[in-house]
VMD Tcl script that draws the C-alpha trace (Angstrom):
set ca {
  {-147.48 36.24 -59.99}
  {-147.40 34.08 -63.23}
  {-144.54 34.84 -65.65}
  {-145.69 36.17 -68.88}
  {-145.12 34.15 -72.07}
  {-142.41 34.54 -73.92}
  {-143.92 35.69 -76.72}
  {-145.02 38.97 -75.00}
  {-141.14 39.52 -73.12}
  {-140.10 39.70 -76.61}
  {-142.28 42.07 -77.63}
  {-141.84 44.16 -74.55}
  {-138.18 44.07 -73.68}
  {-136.18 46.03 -75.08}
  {-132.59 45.46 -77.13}
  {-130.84 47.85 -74.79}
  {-132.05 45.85 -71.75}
  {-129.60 42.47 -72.88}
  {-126.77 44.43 -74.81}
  {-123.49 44.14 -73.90}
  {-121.71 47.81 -73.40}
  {-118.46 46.03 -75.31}
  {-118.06 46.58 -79.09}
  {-115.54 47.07 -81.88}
  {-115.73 49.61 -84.54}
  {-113.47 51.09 -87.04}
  {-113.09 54.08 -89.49}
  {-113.79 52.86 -93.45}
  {-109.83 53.44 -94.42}
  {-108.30 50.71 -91.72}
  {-106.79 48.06 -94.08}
  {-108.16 44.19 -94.35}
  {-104.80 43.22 -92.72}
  {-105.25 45.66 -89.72}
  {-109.19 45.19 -89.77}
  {-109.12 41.35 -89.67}
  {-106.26 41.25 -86.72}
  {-108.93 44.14 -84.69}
  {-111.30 41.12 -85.08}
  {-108.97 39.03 -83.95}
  {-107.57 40.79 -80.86}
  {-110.99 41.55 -79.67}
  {-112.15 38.30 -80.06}
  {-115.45 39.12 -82.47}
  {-117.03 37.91 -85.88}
  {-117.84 41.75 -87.15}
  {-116.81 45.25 -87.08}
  {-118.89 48.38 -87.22}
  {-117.50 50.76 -89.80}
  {-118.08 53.94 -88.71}
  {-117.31 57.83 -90.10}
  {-118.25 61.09 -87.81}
  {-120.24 58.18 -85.72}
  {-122.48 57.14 -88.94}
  {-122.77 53.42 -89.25}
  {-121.40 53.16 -93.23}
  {-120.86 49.64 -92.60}
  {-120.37 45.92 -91.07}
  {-117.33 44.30 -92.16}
  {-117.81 40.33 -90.74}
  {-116.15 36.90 -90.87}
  {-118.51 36.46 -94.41}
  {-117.09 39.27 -95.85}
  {-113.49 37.82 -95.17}
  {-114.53 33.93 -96.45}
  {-116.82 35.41 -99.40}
  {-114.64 38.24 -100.65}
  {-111.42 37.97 -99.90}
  {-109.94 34.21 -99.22}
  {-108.88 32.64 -102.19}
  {-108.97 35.83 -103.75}
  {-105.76 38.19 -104.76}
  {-106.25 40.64 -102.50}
  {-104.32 43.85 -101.55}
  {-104.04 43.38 -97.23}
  {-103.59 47.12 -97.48}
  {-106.77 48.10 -99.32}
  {-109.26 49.64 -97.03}
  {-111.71 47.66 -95.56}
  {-114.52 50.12 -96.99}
  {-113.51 48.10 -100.44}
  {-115.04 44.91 -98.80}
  {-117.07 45.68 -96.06}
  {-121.02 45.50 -96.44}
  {-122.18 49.02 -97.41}
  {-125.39 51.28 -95.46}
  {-126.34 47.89 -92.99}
  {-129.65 47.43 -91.48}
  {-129.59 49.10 -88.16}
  {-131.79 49.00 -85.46}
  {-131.95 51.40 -81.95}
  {-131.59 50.35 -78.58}
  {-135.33 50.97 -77.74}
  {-136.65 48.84 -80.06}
  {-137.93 45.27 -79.25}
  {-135.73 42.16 -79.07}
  {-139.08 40.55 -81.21}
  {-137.94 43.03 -84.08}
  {-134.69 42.54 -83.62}
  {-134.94 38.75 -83.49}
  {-137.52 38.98 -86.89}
  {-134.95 41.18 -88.90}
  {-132.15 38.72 -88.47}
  {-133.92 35.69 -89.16}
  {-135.31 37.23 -92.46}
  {-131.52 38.05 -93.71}
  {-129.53 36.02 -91.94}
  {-127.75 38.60 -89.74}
  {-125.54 37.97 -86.87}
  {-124.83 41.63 -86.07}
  {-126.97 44.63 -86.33}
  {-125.89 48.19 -85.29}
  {-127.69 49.57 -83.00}
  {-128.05 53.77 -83.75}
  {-129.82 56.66 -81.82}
  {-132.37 59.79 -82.61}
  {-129.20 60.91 -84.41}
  {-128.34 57.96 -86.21}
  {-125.21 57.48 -83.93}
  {-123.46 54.55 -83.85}
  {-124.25 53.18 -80.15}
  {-124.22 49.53 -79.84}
  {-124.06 46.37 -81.79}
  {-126.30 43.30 -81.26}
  {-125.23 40.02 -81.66}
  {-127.16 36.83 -82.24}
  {-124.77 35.21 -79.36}
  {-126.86 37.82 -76.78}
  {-130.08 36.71 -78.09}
  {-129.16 33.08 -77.94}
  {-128.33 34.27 -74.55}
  {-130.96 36.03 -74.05}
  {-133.74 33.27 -75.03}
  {-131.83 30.36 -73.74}
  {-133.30 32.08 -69.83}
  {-136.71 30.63 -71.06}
  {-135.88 27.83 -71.33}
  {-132.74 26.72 -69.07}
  {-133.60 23.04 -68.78}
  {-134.13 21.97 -72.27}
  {-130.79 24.82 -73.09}
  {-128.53 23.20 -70.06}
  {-129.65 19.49 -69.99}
  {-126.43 18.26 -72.00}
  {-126.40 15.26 -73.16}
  {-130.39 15.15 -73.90}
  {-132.59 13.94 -71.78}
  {-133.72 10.86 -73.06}
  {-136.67 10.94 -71.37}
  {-137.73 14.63 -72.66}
  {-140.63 14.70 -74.96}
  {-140.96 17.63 -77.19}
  {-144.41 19.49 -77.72}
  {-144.03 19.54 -81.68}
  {-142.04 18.43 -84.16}
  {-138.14 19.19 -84.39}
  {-138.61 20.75 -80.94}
  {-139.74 24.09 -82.37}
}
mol new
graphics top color blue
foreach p $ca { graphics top sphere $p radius 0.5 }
foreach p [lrange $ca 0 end-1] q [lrange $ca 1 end] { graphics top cylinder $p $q radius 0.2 }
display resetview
């Protein structure tokens, strides 16, 4: 049987096919201080603000460089003060293709993932998708240093 092209897995599969179970989320009145040592402890680039399970927002390493280094900042003001406000959000069922499109378009490395309800349920990360894709493509991912031999198809690799 010949293995379809990846163009039409990423259509097809689904984001709650690759997700990891594991994510952090937080109410909107946790304080930077305690919200930056949750990212910390857990070992992660984002948290999902969440109230009664609504996603009200994302609250990510770019939040902490853009709005609050170098900046006189209150540690105990809540992180809804600084936190990115109503995120994009996605739900499991949808395809990894969308998911893959939306953040390329704005640059996202996080999306929450909600259900019917719009209940937070999941988070995906860019690191699954890089994940994710690098299983099409294990030699060209895992052949470190570069083949010197390899020649690439078009130009940059792409």
């Amino acid at each position: 049987m010949a293995e379809k092209p990846v163009e039409v897995v990423l259509k097809e599969k689904k984001i709650y096919q690759i997700t990891n179970p594991r994510f952090v989320q937080a109410p909107p009145d946790i304080s930077i201080k305690q919200a930056i040592d949750l990212m910390q402890g857990n070992r992660s680039g984002y948290i999902i603000i969440a109230k009664d399970k609504k996603v009200v927002g994302i609250f990510t390493e770019t939040d902490v460089v853009r709005k609050i280094l170098d900046h006189d900042v209150d540690w105990s003001s809540p992180v809804s003060m600084f936190m990115t406000k109503d995120p994009a959000v996605l739900t499991p069922n949808d395809s990894v293709g969308k998911a893959i499109s939306l953040m390329g378009k704005h640059r996202f490395y996080h999306i929450p993932l909600v259900d019917e309800k719009n209940e937070l349920t999941n988070v995906l990360s860019v690191r699954t998708l890089i994940r994710f894709l690098a299983e099409f493509y294990p030699t060209e991912v895992y052949n470190l240093p570069p083949n010197p031999a390899q020649v690439m198809e078009t130009p940059e690799g792409g």
